[in-house]
PADO-637201 format. One record per atom (N, C-alpha, C): x, y, z. Coordinates in steps of 0.001 Angstrom, whole numbers, padded with zeros to 6 digits, always signed. Example, Ala and Ser with C-alpha at 12.3 -4.5 7.8 and 13.67 -1.06 7.14 Angstrom:
<pts>
+013190-005690+007800+012300-004500+007800+013200-003300+007800+012850-002250+007080+013670-001060+007140+012900+000030+007870
</pts>
This chain:
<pts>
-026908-020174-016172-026275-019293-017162-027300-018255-017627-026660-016929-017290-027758-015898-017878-028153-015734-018941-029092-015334-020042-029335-015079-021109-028653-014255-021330-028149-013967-022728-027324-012912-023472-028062-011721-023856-027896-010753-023784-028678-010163-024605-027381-009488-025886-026787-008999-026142-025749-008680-027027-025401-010258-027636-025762-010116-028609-025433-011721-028939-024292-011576-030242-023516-010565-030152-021908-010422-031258-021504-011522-030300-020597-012745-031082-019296-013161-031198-018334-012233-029640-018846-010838-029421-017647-010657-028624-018625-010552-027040-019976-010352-027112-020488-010836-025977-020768-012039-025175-020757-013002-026318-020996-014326-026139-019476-014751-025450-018223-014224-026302-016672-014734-025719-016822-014334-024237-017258-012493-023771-017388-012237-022298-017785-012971-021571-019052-013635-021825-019790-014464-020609-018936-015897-020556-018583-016594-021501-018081-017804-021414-016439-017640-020882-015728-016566-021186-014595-016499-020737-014637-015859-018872-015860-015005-018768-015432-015425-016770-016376-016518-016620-016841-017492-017252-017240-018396-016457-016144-019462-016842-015345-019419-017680-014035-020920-017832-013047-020106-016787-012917-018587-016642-011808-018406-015671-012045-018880-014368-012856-018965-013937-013632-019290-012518-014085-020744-012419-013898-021445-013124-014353-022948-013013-015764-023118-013062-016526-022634-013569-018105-022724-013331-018370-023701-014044-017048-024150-014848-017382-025855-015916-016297-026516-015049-016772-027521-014357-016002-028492-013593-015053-028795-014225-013700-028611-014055-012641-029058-014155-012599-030305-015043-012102-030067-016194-012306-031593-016788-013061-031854-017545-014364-031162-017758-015660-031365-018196-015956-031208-019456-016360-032107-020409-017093-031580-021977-017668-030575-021458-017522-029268-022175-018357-028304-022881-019705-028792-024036-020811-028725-023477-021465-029010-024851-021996-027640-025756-021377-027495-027068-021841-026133-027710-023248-025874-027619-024148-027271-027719-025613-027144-027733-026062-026242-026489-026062-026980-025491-025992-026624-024412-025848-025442-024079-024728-025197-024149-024474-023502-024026-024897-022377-025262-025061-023024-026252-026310-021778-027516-027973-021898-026760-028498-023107-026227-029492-022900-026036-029518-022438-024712-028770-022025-023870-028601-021383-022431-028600-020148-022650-027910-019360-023794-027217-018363-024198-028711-017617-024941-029389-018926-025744-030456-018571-026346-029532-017768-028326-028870-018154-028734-027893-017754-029619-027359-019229-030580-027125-019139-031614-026922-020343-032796-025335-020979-031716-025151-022110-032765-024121-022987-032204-023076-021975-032939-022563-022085-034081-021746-021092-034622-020752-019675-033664-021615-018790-033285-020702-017937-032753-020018-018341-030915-021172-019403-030662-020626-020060-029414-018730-020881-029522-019661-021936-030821-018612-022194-031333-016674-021287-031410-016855-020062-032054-016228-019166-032199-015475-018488-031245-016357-018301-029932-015789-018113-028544-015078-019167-027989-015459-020323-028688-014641-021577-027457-014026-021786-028277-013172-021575-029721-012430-021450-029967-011128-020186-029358-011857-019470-029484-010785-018104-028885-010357-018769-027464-011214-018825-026937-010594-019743-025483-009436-020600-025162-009611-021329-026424-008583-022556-026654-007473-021987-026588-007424-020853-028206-006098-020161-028502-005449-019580-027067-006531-018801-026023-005612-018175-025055-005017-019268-023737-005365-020664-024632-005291-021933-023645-006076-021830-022166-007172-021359-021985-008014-021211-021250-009078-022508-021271-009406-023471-022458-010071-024192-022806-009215-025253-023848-009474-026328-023848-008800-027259-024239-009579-027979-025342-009422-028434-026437-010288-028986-027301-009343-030365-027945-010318-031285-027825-009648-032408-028302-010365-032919-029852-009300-033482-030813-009683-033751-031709-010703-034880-031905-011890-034416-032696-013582-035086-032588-014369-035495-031197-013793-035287-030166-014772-035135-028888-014933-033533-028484-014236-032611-028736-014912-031035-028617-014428-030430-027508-014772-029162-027101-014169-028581-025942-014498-028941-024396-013318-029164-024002-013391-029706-022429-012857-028262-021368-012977-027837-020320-012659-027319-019169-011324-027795-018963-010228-027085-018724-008879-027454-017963-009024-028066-016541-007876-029042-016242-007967-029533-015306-007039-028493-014489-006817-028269-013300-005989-027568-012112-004993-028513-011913-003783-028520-012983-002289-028802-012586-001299-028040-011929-000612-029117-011375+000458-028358-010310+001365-027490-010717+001750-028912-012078+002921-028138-012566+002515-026826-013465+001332-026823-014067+001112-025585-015078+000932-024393-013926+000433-024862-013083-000227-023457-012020+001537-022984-011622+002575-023687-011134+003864-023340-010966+004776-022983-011787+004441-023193-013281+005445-022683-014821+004616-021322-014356+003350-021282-014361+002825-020054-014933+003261-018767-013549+003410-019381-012496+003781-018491-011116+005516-018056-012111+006297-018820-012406+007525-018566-012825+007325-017973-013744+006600-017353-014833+006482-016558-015947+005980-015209-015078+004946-015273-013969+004756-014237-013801+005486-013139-012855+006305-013961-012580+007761-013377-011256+008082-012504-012644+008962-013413-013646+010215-012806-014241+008822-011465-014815+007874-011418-015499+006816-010459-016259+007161-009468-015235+006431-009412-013963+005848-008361-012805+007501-007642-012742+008240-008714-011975+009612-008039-011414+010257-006546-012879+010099-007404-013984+010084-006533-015196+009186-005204-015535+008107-005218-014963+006957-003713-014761+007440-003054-013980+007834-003816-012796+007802-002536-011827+009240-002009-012028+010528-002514-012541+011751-001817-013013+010988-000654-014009+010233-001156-015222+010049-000055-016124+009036+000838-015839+008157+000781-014866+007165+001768-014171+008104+002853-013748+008940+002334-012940+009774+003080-012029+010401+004233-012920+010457+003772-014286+012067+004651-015252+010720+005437-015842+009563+004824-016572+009178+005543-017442+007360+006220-016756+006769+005865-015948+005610+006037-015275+005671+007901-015032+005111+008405-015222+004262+009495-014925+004264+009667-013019+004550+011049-012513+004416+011074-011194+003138+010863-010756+001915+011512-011716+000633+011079-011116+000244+009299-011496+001066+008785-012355+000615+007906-012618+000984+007182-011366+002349+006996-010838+002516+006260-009341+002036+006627-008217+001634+007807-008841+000547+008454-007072-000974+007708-007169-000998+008008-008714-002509+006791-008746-002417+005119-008358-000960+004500-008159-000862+003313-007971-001102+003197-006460-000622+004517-005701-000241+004537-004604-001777+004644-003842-002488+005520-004549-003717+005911-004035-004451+004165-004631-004380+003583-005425-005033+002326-005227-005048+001419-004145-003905+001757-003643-003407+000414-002708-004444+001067-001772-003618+002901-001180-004822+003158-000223-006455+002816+000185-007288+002975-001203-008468+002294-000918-008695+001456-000619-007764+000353-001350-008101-001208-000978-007585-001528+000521-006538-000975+001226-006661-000987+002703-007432-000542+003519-008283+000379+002992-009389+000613+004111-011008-000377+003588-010662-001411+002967-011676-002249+002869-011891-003457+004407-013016-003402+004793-013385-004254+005567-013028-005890+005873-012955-006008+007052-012365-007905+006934-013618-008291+006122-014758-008096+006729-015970-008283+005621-016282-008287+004163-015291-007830+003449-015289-007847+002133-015256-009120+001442-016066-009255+000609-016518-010829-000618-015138-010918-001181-014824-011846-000759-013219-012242-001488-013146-012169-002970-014477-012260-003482-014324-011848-005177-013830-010078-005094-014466-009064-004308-014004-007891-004610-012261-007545-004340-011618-008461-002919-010298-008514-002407-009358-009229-003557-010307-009906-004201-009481-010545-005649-009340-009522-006743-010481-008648-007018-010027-007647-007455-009194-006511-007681-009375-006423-006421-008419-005112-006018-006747-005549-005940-006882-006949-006129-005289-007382-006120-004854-007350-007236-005600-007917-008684-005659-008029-010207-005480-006782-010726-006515-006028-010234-006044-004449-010185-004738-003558-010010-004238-004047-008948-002866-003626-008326-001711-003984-009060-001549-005522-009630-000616-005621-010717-000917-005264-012042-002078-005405-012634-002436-004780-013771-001912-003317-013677-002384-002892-012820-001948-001033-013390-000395-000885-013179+000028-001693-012508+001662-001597-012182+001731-001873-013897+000963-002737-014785+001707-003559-015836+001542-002448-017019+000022-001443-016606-000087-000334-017674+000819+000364-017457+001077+000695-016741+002242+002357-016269+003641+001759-016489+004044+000067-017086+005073+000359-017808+005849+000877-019126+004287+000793-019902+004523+001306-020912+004755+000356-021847+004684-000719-022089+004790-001779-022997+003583-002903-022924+002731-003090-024269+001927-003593-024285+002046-004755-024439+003133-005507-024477+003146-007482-024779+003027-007733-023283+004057-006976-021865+003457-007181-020549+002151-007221-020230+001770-006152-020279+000518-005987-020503-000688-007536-020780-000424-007542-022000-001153-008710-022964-000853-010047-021748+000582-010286-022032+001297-011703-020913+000603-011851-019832+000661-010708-019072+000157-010814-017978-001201-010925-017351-001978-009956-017997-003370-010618-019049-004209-012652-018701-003310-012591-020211-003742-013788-020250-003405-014961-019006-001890-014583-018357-001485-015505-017338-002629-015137-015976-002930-013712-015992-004118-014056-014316-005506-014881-014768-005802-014556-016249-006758-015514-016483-006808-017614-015965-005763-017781-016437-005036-019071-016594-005038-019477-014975-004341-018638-013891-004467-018549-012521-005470-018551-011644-006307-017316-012511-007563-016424-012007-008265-017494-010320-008868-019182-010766-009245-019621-009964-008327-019594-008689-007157-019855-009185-005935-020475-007570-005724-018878-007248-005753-018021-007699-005582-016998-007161-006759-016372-006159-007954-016364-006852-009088-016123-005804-009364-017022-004417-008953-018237-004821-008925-019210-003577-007855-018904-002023-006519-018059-003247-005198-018001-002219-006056-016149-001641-006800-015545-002230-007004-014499-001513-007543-014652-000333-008666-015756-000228-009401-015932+001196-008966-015396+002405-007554-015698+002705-006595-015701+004106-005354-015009+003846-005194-014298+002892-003983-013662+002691-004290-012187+002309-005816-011570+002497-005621-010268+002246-005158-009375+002816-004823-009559+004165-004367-008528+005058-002782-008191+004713-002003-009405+004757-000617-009546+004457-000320-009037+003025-000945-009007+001903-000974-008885+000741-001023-007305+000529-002083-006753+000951-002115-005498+000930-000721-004035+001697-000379-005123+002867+001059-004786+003134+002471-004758+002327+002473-005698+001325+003293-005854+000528+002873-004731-000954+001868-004946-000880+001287-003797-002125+001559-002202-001372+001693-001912-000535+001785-000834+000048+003627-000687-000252+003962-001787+000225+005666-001231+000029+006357-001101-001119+005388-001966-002291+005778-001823-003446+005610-000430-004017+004227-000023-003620+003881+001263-004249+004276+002100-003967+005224+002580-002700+006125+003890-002031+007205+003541-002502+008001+002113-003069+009083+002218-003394+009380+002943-004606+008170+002813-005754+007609+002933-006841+007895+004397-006937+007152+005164-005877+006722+006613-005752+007959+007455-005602+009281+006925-004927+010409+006828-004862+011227+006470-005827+010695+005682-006875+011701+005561-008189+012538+004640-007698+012409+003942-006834+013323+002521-006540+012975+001520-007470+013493+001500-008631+012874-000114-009140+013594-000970-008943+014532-001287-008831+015209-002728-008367+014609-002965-007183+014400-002092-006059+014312-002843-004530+012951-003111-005077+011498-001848-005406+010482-002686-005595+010427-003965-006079+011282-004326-007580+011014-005197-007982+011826-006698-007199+012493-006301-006406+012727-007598-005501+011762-007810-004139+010582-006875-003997+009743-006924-002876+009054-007438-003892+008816-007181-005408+007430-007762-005839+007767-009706-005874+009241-009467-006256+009699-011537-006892+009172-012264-004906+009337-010928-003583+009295-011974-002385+007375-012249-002789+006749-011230-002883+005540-010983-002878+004789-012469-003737+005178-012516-004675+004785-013111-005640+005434-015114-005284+006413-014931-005134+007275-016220-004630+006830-016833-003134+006058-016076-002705+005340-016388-001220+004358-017079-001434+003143-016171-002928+002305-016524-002869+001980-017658-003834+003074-018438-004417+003305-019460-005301+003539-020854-003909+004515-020323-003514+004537-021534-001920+003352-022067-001688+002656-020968-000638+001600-021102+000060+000351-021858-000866+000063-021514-002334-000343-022127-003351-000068-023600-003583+000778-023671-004203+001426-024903-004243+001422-026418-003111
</pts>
């Protein structure tokens, strides 16, 4: 764990929140606050404070008088949360379609482009990106910020099973992001948003 140097309450939440999205605390595992203030090099208190916020976005689990533990990787939560994010996404890309800006879907469109001319060689952390990316901005350009927020917090919650399902599915993935984004550019939102429920419903299967 790197040293902090920004040691606000909201630098300390950054570092501990991509390392609980990513599993870097074994599944399951006490959190010890000590531990992580003297890693951090920072009091127990604002550590404290972050692994609270964690909890709230249910990212971290805290049990009463034994302290914060790491989530375990359930089936069924990883599959509620695939079903929240069908009905969310299928819902962006209808309201992208009505209310989005022409440059704004040409900028969706030009995203996808870059990320297809990325190399088979690419670190599956960056191919994870560029996918998080791809629905996120679909979720800004609808124009409503609780999607936004939802959707948010649900790739966090995912974040691990999702980077794992990128390994072998970037090629196919980026095909489907391509048809979404011309349908988009076209003002089709129903058909996009029934290419996004196959898109998304594929990649809950293959998951699962």
């Amino acid at each position: 764990m790197k040293h902090i140097e920004n040691k606000s309450v909201k630098g300390i939440y950054t570092i501990l929140h991509d390392m609980v999205i990513s599993f870097q605390f074994p599944p399951g595992s006490k959190i010890s606050e000590t531990s992580v203030a003297e890693s951090l090099g920072v009091s127990r208190t604002p550590v404290r404070q972050a692994l609270q916020e964690l909890v709230t976005q249910k990212l971290l689990v805290k049990r009463p008088s034994k302290g914060f533990f790491s989530r375990k990787i359930e089936k069924e939560e990883i599959f509620a949360l695939y079903e929240i994010r069908e009905c969310i996404e299928m819902k962006a890309v209808e309201l992208a379609a009505k209310r989005a800006s022409d440059e704004e879907l040409q900028g969706l469109y030009k995203l996808w482009y870059e990320g297809s001319k990325l190399p088979e060689t690419t670190p599956t952390e960056i191919l994870h990106k560029r996918d998080r990316d791809f629905h996120m901005y679909i979720a800004d350009i609808s124009n409503n910020q609780q999607i936004v927020e939802l959707l948010q917090n649900i790739n966090d919650r995912i974040y691990f099973v999702r980077w794992i399902d990128m390994t072998d599915r970037a090629h196919k993935t980026q095909r489907e992001h391509k048809e979404i984004a011309r349908l988009l550019l076209e003002r089709r939102g129903e058909e996009a948003a029934r290419v996004m429920q196959k898109h998304i419903n594929k990649r809950m299967e293959d998951i699962i």
